[in-house]
N, CA, C and O atoms as a printed pandas DataFrame, in Angstrom:
     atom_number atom_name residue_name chain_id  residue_number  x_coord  y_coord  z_coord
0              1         N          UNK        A               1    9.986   -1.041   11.217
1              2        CA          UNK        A               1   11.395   -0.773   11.395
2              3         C          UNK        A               1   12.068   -2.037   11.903
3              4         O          UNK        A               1   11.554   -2.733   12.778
4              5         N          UNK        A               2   13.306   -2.330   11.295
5              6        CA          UNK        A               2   14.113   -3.609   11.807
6              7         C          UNK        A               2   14.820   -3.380   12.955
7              8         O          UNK        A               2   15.392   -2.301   13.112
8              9         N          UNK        A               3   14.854   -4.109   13.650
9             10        CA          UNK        A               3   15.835   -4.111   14.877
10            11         C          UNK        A               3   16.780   -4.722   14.715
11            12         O          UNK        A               3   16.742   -5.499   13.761
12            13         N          UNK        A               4   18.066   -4.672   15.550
13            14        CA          UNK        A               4   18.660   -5.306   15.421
14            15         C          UNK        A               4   18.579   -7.247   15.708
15            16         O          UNK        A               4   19.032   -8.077   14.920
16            17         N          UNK        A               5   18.393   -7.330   16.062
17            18        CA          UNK        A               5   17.849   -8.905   16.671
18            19         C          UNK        A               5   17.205   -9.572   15.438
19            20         O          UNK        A               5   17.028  -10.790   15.395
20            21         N          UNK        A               6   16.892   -8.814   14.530
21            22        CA          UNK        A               6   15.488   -9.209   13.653
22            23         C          UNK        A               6   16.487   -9.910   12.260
23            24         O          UNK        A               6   17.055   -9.315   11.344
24            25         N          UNK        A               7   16.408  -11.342   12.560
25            26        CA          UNK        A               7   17.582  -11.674   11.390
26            27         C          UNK        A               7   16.705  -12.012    9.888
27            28         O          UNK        A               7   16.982  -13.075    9.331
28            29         N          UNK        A               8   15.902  -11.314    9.400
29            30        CA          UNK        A               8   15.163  -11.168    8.276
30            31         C          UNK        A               8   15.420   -9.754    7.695
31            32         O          UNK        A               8   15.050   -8.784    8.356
32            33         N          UNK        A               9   16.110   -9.554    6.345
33            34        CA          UNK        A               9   16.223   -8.719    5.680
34            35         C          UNK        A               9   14.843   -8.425    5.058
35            36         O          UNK        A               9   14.975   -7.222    4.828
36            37         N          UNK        A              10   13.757   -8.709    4.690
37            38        CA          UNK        A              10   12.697   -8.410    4.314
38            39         C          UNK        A              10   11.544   -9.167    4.548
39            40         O          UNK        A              10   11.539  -10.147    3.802
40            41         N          UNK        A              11   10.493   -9.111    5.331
41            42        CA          UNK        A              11    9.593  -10.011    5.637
42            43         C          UNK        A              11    8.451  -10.463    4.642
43            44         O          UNK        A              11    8.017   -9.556    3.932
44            45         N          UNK        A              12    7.995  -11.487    4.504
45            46        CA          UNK        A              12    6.844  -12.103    3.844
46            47         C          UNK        A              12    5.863  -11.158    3.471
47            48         O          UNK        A              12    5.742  -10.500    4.504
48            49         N          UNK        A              13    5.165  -10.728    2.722
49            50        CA          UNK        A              13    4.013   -9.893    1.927
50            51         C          UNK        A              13    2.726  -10.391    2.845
51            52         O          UNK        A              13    2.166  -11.487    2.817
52            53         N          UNK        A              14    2.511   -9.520    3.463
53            54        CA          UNK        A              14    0.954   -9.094    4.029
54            55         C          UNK        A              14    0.327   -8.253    3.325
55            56         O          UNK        A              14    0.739   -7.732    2.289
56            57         N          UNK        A              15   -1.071   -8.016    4.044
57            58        CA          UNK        A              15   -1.986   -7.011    3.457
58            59         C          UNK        A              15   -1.361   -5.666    3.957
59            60         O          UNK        A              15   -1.904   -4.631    3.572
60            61         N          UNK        A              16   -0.397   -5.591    4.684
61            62        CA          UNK        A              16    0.152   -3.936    4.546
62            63         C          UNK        A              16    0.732   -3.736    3.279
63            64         O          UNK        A              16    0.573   -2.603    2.825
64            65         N          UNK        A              17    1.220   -4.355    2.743
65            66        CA          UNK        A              17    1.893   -4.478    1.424
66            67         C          UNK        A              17    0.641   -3.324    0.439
67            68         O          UNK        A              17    0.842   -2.301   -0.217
68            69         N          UNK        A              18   -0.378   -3.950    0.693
69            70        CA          UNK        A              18   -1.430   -3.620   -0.543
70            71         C          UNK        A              18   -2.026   -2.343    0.042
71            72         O          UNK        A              18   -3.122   -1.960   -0.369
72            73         N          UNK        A              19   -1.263   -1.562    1.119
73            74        CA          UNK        A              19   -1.532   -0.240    1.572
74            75         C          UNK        A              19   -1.338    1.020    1.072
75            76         O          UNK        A              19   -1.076    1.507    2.171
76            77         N          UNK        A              20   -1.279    1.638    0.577
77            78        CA          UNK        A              20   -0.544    3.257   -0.148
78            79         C          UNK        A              20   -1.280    4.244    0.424
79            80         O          UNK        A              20   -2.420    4.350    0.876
80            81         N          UNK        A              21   -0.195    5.035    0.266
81            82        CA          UNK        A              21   -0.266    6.612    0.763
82            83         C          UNK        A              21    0.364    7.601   -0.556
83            84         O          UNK        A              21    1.312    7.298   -1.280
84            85         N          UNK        A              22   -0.509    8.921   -0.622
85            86        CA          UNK        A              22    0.173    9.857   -1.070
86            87         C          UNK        A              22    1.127   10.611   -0.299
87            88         O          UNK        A              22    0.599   11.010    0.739
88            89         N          UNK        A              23    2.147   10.904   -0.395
89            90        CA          UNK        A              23    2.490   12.029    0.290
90            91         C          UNK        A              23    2.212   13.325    0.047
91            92         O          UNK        A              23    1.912   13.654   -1.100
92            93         N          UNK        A              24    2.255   14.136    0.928
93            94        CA          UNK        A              24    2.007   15.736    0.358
94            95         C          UNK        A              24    3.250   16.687    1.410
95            96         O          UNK        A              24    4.074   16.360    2.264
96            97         N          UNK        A              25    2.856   17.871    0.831
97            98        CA          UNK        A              25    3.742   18.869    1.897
98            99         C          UNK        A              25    5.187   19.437    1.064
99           100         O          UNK        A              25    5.178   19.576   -0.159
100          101         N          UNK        A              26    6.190   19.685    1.756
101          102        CA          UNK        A              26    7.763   20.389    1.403
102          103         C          UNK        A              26    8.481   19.352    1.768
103          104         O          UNK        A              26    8.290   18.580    2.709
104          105         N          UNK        A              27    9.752   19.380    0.569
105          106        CA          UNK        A              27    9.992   17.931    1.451
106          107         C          UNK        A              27   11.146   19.013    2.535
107          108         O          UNK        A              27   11.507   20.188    2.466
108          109         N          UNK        A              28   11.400   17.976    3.400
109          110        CA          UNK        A              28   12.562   18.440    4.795
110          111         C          UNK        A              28   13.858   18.375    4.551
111          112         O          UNK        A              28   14.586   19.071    5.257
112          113         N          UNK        A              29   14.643   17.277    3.186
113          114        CA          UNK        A              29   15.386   16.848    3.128
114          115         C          UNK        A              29   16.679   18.188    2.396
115          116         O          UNK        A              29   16.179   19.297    2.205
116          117         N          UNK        A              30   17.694   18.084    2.157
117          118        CA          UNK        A              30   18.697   19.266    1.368
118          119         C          UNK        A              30   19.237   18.443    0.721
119          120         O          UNK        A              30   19.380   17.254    1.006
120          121         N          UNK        A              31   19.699   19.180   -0.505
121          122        CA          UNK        A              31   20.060   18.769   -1.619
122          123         C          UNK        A              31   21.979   19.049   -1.657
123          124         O          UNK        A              31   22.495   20.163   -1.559
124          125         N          UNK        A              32   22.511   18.140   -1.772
125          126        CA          UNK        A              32   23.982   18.680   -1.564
126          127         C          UNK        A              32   24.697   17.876   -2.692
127          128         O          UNK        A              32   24.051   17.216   -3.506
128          129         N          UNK        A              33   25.737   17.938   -2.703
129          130        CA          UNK        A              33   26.506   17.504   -3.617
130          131         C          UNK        A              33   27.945   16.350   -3.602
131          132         O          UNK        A              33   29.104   16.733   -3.758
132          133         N          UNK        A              34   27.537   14.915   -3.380
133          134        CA          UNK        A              34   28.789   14.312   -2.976
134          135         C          UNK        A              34   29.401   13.441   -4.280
135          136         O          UNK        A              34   29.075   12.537   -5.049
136          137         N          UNK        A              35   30.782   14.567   -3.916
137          138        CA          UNK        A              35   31.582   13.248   -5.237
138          139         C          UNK        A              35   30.912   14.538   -6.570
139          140         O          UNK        A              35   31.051   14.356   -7.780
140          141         N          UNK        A              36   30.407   15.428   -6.125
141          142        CA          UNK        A              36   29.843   16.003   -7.944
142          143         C          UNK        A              36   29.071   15.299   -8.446
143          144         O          UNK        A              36   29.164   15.137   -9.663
144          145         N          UNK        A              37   28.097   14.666   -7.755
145          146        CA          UNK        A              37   26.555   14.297   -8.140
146          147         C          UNK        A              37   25.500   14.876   -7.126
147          148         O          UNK        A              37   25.455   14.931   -5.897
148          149         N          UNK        A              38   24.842   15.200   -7.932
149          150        CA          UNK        A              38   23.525   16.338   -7.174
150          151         C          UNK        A              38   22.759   14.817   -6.509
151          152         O          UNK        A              38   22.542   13.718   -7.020
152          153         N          UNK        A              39   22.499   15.385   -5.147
153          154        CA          UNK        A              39   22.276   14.158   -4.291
154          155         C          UNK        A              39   21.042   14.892   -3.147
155          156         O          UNK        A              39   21.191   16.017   -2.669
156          157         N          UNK        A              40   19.903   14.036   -2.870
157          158        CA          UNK        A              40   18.905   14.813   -1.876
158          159         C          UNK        A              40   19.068   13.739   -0.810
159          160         O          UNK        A              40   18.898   12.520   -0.843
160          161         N          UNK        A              41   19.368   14.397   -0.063
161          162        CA          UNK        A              41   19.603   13.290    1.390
162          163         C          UNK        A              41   18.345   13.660    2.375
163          164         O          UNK        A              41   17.929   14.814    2.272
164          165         N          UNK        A              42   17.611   12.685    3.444
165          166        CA          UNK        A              42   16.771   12.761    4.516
166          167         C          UNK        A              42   17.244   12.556    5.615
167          168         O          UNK        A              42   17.543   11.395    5.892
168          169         N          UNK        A              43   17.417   13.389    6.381
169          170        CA          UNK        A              43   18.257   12.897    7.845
170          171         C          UNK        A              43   17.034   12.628    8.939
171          172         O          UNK        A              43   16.119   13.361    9.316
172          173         N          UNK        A              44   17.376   11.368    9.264
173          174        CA          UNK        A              44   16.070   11.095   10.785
174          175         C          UNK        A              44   16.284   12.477   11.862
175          176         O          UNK        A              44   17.185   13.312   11.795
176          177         N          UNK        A              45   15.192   12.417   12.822
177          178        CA          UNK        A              45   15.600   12.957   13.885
178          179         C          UNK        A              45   16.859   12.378   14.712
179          180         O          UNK        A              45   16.844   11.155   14.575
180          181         N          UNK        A              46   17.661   12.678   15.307
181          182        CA          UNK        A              46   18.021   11.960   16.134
182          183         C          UNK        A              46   17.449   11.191   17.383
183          184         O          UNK        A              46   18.115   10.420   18.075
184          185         N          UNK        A              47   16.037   11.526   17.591
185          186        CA          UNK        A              47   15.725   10.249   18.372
186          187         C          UNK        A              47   14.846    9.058   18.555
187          188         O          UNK        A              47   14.314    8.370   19.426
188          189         N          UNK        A              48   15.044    9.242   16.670
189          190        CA          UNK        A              48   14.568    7.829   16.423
190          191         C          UNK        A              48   15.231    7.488   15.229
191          192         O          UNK        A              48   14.750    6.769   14.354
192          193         N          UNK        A              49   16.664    8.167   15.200
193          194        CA          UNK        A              49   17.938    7.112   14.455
194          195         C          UNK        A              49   18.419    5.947   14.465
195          196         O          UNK        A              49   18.346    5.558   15.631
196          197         N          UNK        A              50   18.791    5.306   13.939
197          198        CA          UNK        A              50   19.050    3.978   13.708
198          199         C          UNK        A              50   20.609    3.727   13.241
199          200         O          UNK        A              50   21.201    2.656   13.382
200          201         N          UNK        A              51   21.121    4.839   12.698
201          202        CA          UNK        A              51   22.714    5.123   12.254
202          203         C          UNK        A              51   22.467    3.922   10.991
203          204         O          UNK        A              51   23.506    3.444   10.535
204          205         N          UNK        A              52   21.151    3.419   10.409
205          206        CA          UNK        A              52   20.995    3.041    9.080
206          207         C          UNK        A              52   21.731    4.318    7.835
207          208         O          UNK        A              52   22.131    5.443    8.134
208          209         N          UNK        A              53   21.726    3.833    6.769
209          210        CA          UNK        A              53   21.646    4.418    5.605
210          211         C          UNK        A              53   21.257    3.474    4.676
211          212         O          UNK        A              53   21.852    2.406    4.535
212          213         N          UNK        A              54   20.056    3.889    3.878
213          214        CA          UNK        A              54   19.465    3.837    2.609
214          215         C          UNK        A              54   19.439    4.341    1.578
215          216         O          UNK        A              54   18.993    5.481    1.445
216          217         N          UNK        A              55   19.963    3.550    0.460
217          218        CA          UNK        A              55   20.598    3.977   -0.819
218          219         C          UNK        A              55   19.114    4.220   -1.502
219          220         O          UNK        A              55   18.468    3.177   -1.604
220          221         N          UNK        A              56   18.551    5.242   -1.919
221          222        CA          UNK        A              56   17.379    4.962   -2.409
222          223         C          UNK        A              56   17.001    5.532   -4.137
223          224         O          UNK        A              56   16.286    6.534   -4.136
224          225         N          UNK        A              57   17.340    5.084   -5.353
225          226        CA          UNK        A              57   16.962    4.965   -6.271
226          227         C          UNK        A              57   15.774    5.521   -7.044
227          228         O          UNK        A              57   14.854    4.729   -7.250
228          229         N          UNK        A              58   15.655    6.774   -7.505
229          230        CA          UNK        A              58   14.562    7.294   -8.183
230          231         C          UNK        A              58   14.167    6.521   -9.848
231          232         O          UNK        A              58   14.966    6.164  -10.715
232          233         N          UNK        A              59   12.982    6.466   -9.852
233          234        CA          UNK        A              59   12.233    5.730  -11.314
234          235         C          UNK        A              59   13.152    6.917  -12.587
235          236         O          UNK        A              59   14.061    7.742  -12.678
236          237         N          UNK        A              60   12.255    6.320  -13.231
237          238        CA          UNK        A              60   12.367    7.088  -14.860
238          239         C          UNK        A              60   12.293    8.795  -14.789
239          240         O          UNK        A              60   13.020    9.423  -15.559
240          241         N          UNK        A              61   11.484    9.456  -13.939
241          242        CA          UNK        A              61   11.354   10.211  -13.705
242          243         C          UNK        A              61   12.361   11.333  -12.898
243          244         O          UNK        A              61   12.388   12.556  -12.759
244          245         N          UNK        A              62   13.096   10.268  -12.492
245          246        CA          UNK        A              62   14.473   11.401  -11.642
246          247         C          UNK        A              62   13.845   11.440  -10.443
247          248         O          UNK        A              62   12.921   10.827   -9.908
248          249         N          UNK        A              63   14.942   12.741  -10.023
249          250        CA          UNK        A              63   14.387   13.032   -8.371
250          251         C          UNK        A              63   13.320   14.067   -8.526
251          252         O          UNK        A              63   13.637   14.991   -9.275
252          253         N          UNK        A              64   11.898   14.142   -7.889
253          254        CA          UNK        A              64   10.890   14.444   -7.731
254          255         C          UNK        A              64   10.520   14.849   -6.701
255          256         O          UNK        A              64   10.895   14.298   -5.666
256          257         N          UNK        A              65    9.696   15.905   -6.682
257          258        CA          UNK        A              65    9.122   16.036   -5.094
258          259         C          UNK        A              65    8.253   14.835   -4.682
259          260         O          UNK        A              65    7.814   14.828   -3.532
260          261         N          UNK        A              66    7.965   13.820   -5.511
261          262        CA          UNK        A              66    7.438   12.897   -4.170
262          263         C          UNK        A              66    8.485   11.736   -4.105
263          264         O          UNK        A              66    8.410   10.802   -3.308
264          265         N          UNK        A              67    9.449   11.903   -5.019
265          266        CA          UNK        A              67   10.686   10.763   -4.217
266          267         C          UNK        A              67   11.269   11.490   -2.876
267          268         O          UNK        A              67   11.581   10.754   -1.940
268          269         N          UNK        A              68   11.400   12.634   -2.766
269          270        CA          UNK        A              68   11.963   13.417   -1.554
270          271         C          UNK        A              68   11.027   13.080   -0.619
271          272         O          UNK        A              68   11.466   12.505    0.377
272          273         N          UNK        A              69    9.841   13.288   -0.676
273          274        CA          UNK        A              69    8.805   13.016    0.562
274          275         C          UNK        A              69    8.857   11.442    1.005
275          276         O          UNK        A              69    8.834   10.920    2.120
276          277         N          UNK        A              70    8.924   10.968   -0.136
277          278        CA          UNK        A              70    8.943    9.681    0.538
278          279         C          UNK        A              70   10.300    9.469    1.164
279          280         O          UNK        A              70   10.280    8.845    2.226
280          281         N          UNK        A              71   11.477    9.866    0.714
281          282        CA          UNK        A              71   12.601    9.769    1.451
282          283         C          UNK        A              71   12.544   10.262    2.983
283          284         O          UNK        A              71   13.126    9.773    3.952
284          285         N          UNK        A              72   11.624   11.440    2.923
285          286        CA          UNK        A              72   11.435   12.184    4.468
286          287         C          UNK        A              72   10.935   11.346    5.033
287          288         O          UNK        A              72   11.135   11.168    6.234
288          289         N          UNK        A              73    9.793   10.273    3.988
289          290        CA          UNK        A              73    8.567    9.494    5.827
290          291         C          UNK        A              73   10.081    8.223    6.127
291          292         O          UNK        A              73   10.370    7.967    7.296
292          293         N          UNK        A              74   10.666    7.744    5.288
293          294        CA          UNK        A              74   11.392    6.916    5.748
294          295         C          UNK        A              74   12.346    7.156    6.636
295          296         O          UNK        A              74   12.568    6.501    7.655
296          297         N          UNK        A              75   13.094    8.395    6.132
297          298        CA          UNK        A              75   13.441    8.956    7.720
298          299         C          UNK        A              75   12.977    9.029    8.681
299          300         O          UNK        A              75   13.203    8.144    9.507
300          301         N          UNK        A              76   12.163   10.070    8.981
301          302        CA          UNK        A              76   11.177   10.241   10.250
302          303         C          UNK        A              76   10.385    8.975   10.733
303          304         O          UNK        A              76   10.105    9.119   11.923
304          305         N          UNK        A              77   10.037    8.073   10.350
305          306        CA          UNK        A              77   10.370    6.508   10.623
306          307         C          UNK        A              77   11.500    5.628   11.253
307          308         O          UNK        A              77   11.469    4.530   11.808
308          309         N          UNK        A              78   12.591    6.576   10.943
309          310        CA          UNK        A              78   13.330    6.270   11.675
310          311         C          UNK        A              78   14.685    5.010   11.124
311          312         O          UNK        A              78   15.691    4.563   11.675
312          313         N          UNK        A              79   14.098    4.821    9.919
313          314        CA          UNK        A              79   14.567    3.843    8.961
314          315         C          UNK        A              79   15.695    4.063    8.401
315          316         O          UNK        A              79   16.248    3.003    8.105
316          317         N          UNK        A              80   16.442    5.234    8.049
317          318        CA          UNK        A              80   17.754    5.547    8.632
318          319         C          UNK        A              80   18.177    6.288    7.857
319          320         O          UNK        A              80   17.839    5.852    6.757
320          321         N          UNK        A              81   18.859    7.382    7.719
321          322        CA          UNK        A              81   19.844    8.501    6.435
322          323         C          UNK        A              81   19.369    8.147    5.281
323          324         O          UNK        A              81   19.363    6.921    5.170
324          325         N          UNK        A              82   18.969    8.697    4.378
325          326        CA          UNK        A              82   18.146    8.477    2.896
326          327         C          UNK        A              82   18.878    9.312    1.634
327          328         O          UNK        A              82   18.539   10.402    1.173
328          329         N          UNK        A              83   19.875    8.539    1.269
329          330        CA          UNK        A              83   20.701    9.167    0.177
330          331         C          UNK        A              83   19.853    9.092   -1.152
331          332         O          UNK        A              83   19.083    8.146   -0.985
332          333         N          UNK        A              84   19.669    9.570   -2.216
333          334        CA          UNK        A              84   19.218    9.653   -3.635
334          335         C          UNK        A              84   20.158   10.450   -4.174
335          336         O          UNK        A              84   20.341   11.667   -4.147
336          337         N          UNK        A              85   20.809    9.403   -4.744
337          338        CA          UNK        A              85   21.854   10.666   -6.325
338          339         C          UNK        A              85   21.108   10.821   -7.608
339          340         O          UNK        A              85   20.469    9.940   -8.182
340          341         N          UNK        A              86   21.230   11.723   -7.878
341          342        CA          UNK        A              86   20.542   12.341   -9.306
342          343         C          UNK        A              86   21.312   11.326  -10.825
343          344         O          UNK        A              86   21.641   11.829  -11.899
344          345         N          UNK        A              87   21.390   10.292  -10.558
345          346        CA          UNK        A              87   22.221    9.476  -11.804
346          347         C          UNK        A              87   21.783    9.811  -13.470
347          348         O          UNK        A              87   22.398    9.455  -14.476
348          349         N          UNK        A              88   20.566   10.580  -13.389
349          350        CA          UNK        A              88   19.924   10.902  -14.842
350          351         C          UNK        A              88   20.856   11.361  -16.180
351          352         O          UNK        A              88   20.848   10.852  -17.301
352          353         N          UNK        A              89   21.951   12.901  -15.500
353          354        CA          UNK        A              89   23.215   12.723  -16.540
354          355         C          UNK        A              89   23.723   11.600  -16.694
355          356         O          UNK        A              89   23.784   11.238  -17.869
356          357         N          UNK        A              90   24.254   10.657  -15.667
357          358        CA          UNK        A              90   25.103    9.721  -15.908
358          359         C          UNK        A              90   24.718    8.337  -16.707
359          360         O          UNK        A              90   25.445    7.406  -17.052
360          361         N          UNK        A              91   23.281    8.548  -16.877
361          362        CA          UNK        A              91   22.345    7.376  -17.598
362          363         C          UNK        A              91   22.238    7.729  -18.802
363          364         O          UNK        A              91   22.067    6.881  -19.677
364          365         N          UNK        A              92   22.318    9.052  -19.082
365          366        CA          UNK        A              92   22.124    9.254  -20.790
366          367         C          UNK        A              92   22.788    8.665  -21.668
367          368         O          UNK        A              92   22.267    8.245  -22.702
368          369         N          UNK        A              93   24.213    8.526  -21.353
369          370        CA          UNK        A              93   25.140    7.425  -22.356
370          371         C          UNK        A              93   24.728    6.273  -22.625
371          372         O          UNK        A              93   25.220    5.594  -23.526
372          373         N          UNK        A              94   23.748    5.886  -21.865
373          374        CA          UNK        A              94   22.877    3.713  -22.182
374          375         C          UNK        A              94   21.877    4.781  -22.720
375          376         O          UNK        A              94   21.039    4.813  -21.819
376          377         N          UNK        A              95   21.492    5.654  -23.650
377          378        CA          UNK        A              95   20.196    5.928  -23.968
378          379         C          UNK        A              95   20.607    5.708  -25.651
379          380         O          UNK        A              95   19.615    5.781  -26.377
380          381         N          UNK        A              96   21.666    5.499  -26.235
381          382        CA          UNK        A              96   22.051    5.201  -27.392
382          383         C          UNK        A              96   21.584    3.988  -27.731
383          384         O          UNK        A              96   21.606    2.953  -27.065
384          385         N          UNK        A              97   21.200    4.162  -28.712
385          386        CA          UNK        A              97   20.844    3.000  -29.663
386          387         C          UNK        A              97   22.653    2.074  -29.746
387          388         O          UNK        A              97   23.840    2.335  -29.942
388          389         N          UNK        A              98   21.427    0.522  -29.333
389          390        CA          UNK        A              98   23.307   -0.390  -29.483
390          391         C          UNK        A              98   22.970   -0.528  -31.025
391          392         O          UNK        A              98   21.881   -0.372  -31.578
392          393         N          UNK        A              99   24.560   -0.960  -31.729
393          394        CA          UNK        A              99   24.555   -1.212  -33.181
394          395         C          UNK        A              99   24.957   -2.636  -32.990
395          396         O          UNK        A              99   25.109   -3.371  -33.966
């Protein structure tokens, strides 16, 4: 987790890097709707908030139960509000063949 003091937006690649986890479980997060895009948000606890927010981007696959889980550990980490919008309708129009 960054602190404030910590004037590095992303640090150098260690061997945590080459670490993975599955997640498992329900995710914690609710699914709401801002602006009229289906959106799954992760809220930290409050006492290990950060008043961060993270825009966080699902693959090819959309939103998933393990993009939600992972949105939850980053919360509960403490890493800060974990927005995901469902952009998949809004991507179908670039799925046309260009002429």
């Amino acid at each position: 987790m960054s602190t404030v003091e910590d004037p590095l937006l992303a640090k150098p690649v260690d061997l945590c890097c080459l670490k993975g986890s599955i997640h498992s479980g329900e995710p914690a997060g609710k699914a709401v709707q801002i602006g009229g895009v289906n959106t799954y948000v992760a809220t930290p606890h409050a006492m290990v908030s950060n008043d961060n927010v993270l825009l966080f981007f699902p693959d090819a696959f959309g939103l998933q139960i393990s993009n939600f889980l992972t949105m939850d550990a980053f919360a509960a980490c403490g890493e800060g509000e974990a927005y995901a919008p469902d952009l998949g309708p809004y991507l179908e129009a670039f799925s046309e063949p260009l002429e």
